[in-house]
Every structure is written in C-alpha cells, then in structure tokens.
N, C-alpha and C positions, 0 to 999 in steps of 0.2 A: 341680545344685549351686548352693545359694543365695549370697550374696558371706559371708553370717554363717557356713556353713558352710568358706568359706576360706580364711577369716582362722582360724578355730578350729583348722584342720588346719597353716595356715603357724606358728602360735604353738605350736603341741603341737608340729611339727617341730623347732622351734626348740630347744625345750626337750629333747627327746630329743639332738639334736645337739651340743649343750653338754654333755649327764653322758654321754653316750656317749664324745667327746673326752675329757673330765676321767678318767675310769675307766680307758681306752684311754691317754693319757701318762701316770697315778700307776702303772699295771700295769708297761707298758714301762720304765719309769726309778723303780721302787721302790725301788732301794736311797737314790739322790740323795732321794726326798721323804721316806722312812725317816730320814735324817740330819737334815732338816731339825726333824724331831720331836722327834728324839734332842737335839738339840742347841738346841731351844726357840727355834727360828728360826720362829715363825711369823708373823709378818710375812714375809718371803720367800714360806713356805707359801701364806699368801694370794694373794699376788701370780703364783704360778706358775700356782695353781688359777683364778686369772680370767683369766689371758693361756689357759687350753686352754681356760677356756669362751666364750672371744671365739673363738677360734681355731673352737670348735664351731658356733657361731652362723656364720662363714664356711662351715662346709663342710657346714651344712644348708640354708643359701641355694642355693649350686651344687647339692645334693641336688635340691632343691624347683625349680631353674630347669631340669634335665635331667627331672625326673618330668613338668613339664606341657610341654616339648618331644616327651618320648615320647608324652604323649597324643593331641597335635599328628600329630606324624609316625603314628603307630598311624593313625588316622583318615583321614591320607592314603594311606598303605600300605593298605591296607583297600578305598580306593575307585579305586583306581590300578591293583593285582593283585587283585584280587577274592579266586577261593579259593586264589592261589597266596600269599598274604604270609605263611603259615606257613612253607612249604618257603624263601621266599626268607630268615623270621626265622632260618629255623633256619641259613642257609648264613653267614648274616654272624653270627650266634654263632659256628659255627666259626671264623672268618676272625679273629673278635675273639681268640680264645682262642689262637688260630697266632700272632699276632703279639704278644701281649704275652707269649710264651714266647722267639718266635725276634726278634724284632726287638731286644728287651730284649739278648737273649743277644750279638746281631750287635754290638749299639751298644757296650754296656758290657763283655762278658767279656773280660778279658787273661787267657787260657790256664783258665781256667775251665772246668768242666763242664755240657754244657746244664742237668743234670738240677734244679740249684741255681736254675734259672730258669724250672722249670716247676713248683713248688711254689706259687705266687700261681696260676699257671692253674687250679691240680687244687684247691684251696681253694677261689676261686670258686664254680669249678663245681660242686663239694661241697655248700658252703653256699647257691646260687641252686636246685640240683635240691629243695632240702628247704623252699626259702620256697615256691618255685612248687608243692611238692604241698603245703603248704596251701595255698595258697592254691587250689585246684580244690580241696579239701576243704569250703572254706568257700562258694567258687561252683559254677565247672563246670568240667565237663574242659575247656574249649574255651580257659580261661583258662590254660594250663600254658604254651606256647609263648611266648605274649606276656610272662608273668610271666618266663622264665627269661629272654628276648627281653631285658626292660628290666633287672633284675638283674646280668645279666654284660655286655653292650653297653654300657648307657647309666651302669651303673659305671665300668666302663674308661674311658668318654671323660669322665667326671669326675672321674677319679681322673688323668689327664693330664699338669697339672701337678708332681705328685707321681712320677710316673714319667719326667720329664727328670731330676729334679733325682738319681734313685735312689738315693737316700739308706736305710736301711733305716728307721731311725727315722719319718722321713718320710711314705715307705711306707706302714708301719705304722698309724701318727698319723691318716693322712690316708683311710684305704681303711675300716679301722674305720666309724667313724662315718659316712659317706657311706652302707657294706653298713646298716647300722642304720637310718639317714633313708629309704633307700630301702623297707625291707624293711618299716617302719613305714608309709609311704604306701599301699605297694600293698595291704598286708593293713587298710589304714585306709580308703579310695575305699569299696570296695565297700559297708562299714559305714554311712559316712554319706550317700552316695548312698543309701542304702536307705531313712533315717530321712525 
C-alpha cells in the first residue's frame, strides 16, 4: 500500500461517511427536515445538513482509526496463534455479540424485555454475515472469519461511545455510517492492494 493509495482510501472514507451520516439523520428525523422544506427554512436545512456531514467526517475517522487497528491487531493475532486466531476470532465475536445484548439489557432495562435488546445484535450479525460473504466472493474463503471478525467486533468497540449515552437516535446516527465506512474499507483494501 503506497502513502498515494491511503490518502485516496482515507478521503473516499471520508466522503462516504458524511452522505452516509446525512442520509442516515434526513431518513431517521424526516418528518423535522420535511418541515423545514415545507416551511422554506432552508437556511436551517443547510445548517443541519453540514452539522450530520461534520458529524460523518467524525465517525469515519473512528471508522478508519479501528480499520487499521484491526489490521494491526489481525497481524499480530496471526503470528501469536498461528492456526488457532480463527477459533479464537470467532469466540470473542460471540463474546462481542453476548454483551452488547446482555450488558445493554443489565445496564439500561427498567422492567424491560431482553428481546428489545437483542435486535442491534441480530442486525449486525445479519448485515456483517452478508458483507463477509462478499467479501470471500471477491477473495477467498479464508477471508470470511476475519471479515465478519472486523465488522461486528471492531464495530461495536467503535460504535462505544454511542452505546453509553443509548440514546436511540444516537444509536442509530452513529452505527449507520460507521457499518458503511467499515464495509466500504474492507471490500475497498483488497481492490487497491491489488492495483
């Protein structure tokens, strides 16, 4: 990876992260930007629309600072557990996917139902099974582990922030575009690695 090639991928991140955020608050909170229209408030409009694309440029930095952590860490999991960092990727995905169901639940539910707290898990994991088989579509199989490894793991621990404050809006705002930065990196490496 040449330094032209990472600057090329940190400024595309970038840019995905901002219309992913923007897309992501105008969807969540349409009827308030819908008024704003209606109501020929656009000056407002503008100003909201550049506070979610600052907001996105924020959460495609953490994106891009967890991506080459992972690569980091992969690298050293790799040469630390030889052929066991599969079974061990796959044990702390479990572990990831336990805790931000039950911990969530333990912290925040008053009288609440787990099951309203295992809807962010099952999504996840939903949407990380479908990026990692592309992604072995596009490489190899050997990539499926690690891809779903960095998808729902190193989501979670960047989606963090977002999950004290549990806000849903929040939540939402925040997990979005992060699943999007991420999912564009991992199926984006292989690509320009290649060139």
């Amino acid at each position: 990876m040449t330094s032209r090639k990472w600057v090329r991928l940190f400024l595309t991140t970038l840019l995905v992260g901002g219309i992913a955020t923007i897309i992501t608050g105008i969807l969540y909170g349409y009827k308030e930007y819908l008024s704003y229209v209606q109501d020929v408030r656009i000056g407002k409009l503008l100003v909201e629309v550049s506070f979610l694309f600052i907001l996105g440029l924020v959460f495609s930095a953490v994106s891009q600072m967890g991506f080459f952590a992972y690569l980091t860490i992969h690298r050293f999991g790799l040469g630390l557990f030889k052929s066991l960092w599969n079974p061990v990727q796959i044990i702390l995905i479990v572990l990831a996917l336990f805790d931000l169901a039950y911990f969530r639940y333990k912290e925040y539910a008053h009288g609440e139902a787990l099951t309203g707290y295992l809807i962010f898990p099952i999504v996840l994991l939903i949407a990380s099974l479908f990026v990692a088989y592309k992604k072995i579509k596009e490489t190899n199989n050997g990539a499926f582990i690690p891809a779903l490894f960095f998808m729902i793991v190193v989501t979670i621990v960047e989606w963090f922030p977002a999950l004290r404050q549990n806000e849903l809006s929040w939540l939402i705002l925040m997990l979005v575009p992060l699943f999007v930065c991420n999912t564009y990196q991992l199926l984006s490496l292989h690509k320009i690695v290649k060139k």
